[in-house]
C-alpha positions as CSV (number, residue, x, y, z in Angstrom):
1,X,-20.1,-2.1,4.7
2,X,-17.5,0.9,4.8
3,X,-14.4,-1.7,5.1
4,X,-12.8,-5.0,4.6
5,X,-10.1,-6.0,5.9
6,X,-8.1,-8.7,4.3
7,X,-5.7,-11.2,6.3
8,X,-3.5,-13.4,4.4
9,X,-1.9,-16.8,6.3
10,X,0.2,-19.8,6.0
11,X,1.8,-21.5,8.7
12,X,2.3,-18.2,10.9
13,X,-0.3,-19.3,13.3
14,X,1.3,-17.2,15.9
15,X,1.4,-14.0,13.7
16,X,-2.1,-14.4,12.6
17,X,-3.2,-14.7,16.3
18,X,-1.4,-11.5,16.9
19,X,-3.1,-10.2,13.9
20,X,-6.3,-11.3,15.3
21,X,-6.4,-9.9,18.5
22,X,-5.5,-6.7,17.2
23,X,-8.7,-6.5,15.0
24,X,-11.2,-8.6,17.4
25,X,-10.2,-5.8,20.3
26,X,-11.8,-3.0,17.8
27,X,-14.1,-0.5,18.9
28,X,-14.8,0.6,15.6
29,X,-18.1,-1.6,14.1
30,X,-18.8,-1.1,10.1
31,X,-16.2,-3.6,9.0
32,X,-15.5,-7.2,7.8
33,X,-12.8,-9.1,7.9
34,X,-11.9,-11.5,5.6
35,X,-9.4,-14.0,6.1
36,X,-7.2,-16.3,3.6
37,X,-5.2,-19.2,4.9
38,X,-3.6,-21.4,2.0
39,X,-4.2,-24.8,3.8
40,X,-1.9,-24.4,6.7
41,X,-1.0,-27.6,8.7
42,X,0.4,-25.4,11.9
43,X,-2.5,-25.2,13.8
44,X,-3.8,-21.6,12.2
45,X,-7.3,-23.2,11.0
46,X,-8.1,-24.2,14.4
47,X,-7.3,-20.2,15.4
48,X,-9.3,-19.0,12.6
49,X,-12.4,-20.9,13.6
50,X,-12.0,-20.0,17.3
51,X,-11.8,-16.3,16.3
52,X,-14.5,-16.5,14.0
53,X,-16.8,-18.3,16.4
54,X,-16.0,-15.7,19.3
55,X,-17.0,-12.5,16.7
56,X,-20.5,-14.4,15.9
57,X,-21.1,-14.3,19.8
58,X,-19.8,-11.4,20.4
59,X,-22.1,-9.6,17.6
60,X,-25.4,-11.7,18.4
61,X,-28.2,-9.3,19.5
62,X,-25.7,-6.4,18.3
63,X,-26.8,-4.3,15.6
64,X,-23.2,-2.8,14.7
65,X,-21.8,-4.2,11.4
66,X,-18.8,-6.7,11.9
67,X,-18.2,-10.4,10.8
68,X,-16.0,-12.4,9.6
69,X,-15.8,-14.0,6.5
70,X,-12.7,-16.8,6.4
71,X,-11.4,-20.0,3.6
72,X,-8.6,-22.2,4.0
73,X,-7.5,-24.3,0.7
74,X,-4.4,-24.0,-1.4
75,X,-3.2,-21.1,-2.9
76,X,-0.3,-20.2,-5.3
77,X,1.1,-17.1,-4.0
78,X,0.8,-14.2,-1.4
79,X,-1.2,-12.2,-4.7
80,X,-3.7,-15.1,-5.5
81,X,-4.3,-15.2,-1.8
82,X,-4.5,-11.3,-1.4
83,X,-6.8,-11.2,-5.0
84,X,-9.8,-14.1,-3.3
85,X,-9.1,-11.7,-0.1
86,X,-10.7,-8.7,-2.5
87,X,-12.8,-10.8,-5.0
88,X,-14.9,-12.1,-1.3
89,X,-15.0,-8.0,0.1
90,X,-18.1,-6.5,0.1
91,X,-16.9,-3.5,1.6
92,X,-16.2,-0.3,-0.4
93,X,-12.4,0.1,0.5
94,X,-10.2,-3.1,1.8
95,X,-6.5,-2.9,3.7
96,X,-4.1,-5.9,3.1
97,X,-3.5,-6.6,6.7
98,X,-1.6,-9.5,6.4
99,X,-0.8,-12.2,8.9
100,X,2.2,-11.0,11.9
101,X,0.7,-7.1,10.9
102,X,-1.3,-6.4,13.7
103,X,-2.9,-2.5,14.5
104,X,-1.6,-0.4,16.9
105,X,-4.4,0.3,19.2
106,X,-8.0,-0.3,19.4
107,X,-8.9,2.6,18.3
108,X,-7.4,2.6,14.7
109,X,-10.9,1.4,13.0
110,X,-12.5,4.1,15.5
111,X,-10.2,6.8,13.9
112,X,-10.3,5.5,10.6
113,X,-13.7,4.9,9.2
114,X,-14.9,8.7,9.3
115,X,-11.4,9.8,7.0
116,X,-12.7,7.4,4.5
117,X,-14.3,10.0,2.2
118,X,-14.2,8.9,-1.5
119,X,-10.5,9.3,-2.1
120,X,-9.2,6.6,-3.7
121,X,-6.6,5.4,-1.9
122,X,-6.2,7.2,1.5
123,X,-2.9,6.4,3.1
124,X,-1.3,6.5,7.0
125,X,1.7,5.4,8.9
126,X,3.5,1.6,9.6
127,X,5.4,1.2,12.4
128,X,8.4,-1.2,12.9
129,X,10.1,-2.6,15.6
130,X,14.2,-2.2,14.8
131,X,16.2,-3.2,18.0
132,X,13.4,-2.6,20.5
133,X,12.9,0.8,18.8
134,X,9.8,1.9,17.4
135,X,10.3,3.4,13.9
136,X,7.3,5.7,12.1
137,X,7.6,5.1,8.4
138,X,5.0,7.8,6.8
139,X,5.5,6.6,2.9
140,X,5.2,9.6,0.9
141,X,4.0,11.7,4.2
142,X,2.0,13.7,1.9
143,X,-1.0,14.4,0.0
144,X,0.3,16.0,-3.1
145,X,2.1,13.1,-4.9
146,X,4.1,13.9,-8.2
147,X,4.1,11.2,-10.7
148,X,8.1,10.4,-9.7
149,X,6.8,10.5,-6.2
150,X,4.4,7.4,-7.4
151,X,6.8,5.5,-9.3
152,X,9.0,5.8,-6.0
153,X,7.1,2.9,-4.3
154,X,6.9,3.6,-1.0
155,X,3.3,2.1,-0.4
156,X,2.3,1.0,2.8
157,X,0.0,-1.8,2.1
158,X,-0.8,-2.3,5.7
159,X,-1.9,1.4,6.1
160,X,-3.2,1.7,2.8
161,X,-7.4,2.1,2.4
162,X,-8.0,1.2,-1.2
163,X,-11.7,1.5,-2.8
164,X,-12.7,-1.5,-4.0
165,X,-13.8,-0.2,-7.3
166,X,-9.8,0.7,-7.8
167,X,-9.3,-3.4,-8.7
168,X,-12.1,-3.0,-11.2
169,X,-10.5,-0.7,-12.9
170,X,-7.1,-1.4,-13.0
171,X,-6.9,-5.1,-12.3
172,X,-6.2,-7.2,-9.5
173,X,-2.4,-8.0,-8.0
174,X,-0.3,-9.3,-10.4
175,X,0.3,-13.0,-9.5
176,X,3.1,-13.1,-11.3
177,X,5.3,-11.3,-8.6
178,X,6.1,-13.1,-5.3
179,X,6.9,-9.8,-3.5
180,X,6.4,-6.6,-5.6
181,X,2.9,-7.3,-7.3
182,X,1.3,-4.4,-4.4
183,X,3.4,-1.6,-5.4
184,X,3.0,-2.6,-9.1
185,X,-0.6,-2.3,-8.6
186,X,-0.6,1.1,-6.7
187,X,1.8,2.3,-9.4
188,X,-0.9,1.6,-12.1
189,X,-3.1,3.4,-9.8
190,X,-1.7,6.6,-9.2
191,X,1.7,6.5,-11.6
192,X,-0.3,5.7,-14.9
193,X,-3.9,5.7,-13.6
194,X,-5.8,9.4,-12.4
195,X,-6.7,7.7,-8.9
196,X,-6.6,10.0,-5.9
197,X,-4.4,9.9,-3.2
198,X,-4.8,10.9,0.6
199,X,-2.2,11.0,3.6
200,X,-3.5,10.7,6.9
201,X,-0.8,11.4,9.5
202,X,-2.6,8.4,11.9
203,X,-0.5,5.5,13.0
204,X,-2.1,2.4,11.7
205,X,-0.1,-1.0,11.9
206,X,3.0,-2.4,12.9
207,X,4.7,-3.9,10.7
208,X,6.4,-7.7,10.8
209,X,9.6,-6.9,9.7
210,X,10.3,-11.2,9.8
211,X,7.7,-11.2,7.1
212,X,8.8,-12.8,2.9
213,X,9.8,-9.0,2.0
214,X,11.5,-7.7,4.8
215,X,14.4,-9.9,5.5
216,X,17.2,-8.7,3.0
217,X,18.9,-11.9,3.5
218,X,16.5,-14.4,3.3
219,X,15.7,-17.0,0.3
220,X,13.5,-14.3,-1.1
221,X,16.3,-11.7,-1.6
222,X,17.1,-13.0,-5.4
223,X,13.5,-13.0,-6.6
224,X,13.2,-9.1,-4.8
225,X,16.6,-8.0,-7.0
226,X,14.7,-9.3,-10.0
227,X,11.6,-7.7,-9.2
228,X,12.9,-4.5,-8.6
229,X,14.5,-4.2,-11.9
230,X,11.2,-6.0,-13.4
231,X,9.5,-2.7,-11.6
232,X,12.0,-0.2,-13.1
233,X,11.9,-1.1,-16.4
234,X,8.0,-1.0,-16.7
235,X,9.0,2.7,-15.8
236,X,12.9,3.3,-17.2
237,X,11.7,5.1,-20.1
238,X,9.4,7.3,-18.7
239,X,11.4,7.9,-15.9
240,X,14.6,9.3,-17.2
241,X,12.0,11.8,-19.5
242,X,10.5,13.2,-16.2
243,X,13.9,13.4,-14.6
244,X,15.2,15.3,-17.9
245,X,12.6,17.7,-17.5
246,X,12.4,18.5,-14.0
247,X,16.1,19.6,-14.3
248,X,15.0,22.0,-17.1
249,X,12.1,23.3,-15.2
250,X,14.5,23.5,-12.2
251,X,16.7,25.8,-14.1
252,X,14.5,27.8,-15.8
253,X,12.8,28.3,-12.0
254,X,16.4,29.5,-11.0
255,X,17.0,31.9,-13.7
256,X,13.3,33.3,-13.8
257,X,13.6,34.1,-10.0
258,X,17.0,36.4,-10.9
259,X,15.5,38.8,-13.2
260,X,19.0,39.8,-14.6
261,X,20.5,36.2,-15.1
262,X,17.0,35.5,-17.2
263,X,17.7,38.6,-19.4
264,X,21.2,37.6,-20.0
265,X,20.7,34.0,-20.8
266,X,17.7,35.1,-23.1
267,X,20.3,38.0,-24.9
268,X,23.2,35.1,-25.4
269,X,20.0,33.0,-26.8
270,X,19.1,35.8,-29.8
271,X,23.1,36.4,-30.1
272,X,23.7,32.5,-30.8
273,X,21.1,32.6,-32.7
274,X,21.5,35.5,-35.1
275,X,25.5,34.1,-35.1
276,X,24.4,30.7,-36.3
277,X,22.0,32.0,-38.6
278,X,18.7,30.6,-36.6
279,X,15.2,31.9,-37.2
């Protein structure tokens, strides 16, 4: 199985059926998909099963590799539901594509699954809806990732392909965040870890912008504040280093490329030196 995908629900039974669709119209095969739903009472069971029953038919007689793999009981939190979405993947990367995410075309898995080449985390664009415009967001929209670049969190979750082994080695979600524990765990990943990292320029998902973390003024936008500075300060120290010392490789870029401004900052250097008396 090259991937799982991982849907997480409670009571959004019309996002997750928009969500299903988008992965049941697939052409591309070698997948699972494995879905989460923390007890809902709204009806989103019921969907679930349908769904699941119609990719059993669908896949009888058919040697291509799909099925679906789905619990419903109580959870407590989008990252204990997210970590029994990656401890039941048998796939060797998994994408958090989360209930109201849906893919942009049926031919995303088609496009996908032959990019998937031992990188660690391989990463493409979200798109979002923003008053009836569609808006690209391509994270880092690059390969070659500094470690700033890493701490910056701009991780696309639902356009993220993750190996599975990654959560072996640096852990699962952190439960104990409601809305950042995903960019805390692709931090450890590529800010502190030696993962790889991969940008694809392939549209992948649109993005439900009415979702727990997008709504800036929602119930949730307390807990994000605190999160956010949670997230900085596992980084403030480190951070203020780096930024200390790319302005001193910045400047000493500058005056290398000016061959005279180098020889006069390195002539006041032995002056000041042979003034203050420094060996």
């Amino acid at each position: 199985m090259k991937l799982s995908i991982i849907t997480i629900n409670y009571n959004n039974a019309a996002g997750l059926k928009k969500t299903l669709d988008s992965v049941a119209m697939q052409i591309g095969t070698d997948f699972e998909h494995i879905i989460v739903d923390g007890a809902s009472t709204d009806g989103s069971v019921e969907i679930i099963r349908q769904y699941a029953d119609s990719q059993a038919i669908r896949q009888q007689g058919n040697k291509a590799t799909r099925q679906v793999v789905w619990i419903s009981e109580p959870d407590i939190g989008i990252y204990n539901a997210m970590n029994k979405g990656v401890r039941l993947a048998q796939g060797e990367y998994t994408i958090m594509l989360n209930s109201g995410d849906y893919l942009v075309d049926e031919h995303v898995i088609e496009k996908v699954i032959p990019l998937l080449d031992g990188t660690d985390i391989i990463q493409g664009n979200v798109i979002s809806i923003i008053n009836d415009v569609e808006v690209v967001n391509r994270g880092y929209g690059k390969s070659n990732i500094s470690f700033l670049d890493a701490m910056g969190g701009k991780f696309l979750h639902q356009a993220s392909f993750c190996r599975q082994e990654l959560f072996e080695k640096y852990g699962m979600f952190d439960e104990s965040y409601k809305i950042n524990g995903d960019t805390v765990f692709y931090a450890k990943c590529l800010a502190f870890g030696n993962a790889s990292f991969r940008y694809v320029d392939v549209n992948v998902a649109y993005y439900d912008i009415e979702g727990v973390s997008a709504d800036p003024n929602n119930k949730w936008v307390k807990i994000r504040r605190e999160e956010d500075m949670r997230y900085e300060q596992m980084f403030s120290q480190r951070m203020r280093q780096l930024r200390n010392e790319q302005k001193k490789i910045s400047l000493y870029n500058k005056l290398h490329a000016h061959r005279w401004s180098w020889y006069l900052t390195m002539a006041i250097a032995h002056i000041c030196n042979w003034l203050y008396g420094r060996k």
